[in-house]
N, C-alpha and C positions, 0 to 999 in steps of 0.2 A: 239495815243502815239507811238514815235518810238524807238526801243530798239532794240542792240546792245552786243556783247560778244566780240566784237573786232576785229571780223573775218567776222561776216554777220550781217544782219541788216534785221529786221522784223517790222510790224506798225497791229494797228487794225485794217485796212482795207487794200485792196490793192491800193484803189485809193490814202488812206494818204501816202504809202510804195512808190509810185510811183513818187510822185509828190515831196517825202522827197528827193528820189534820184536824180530825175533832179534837182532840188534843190542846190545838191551839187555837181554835177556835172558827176555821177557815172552811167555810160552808160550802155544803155539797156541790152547789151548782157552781163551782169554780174546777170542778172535776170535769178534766175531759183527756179523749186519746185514744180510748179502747179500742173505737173504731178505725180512727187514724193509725194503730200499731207503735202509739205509744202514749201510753197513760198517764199520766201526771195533774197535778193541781196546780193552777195559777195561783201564784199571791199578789192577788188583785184587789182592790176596790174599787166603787162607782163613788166618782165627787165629781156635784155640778153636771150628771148626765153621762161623765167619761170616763171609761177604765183606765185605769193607773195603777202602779206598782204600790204594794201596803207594804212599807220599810218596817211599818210594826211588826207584822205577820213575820217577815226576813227578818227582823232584828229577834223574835221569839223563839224562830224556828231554831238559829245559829244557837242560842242560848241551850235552847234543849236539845242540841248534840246533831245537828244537821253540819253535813260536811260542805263546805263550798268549792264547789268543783265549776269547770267552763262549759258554756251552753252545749258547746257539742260533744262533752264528755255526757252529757245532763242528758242528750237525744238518745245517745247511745246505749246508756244506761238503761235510758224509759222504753227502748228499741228490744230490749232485750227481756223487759221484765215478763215474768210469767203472769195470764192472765187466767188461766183456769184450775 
């Protein structure tokens, strides 16, 4: 399952997490957490130099079955996933 706060994007495994984002298109280097003790991907882009939120990416993700859950359900989640 993949879920979502509207800002980053977490899954029950890493391999679902990984293969959700190339999926939609949402490049590696927006991958981060492994080290942090929680893995997830930003849905971000750079315009004009600054990261910002990609409402596309959030609007694609919800389409292809991301659940939208709250930021601190989304830690939680990402807190918990299996990384090895």
């Amino acid at each position: 399952m993949i879920y979502t706060d509207g800002i980053h994007m977490v899954a029950d495994s890493l391999q679902e997490l990984h293969e959700f984002a190339q999926s939609l298109g949402v490049k590696k280097c927006w991958f981060e957490g492994v080290r942090k003790g929680h893995p997830h991907y930003d849905l971000a882009k750079v315009v004009r130099g600054k990261v910002v939120r990609d409402t596309e990416k959030v609007r694609k993700a919800m389409e292809a079955g991301a659940i939208k859950i709250s930021s601190k359900e989304l830690l939680l989640k990402s807190k918990s996933l299996k990384t090895w």
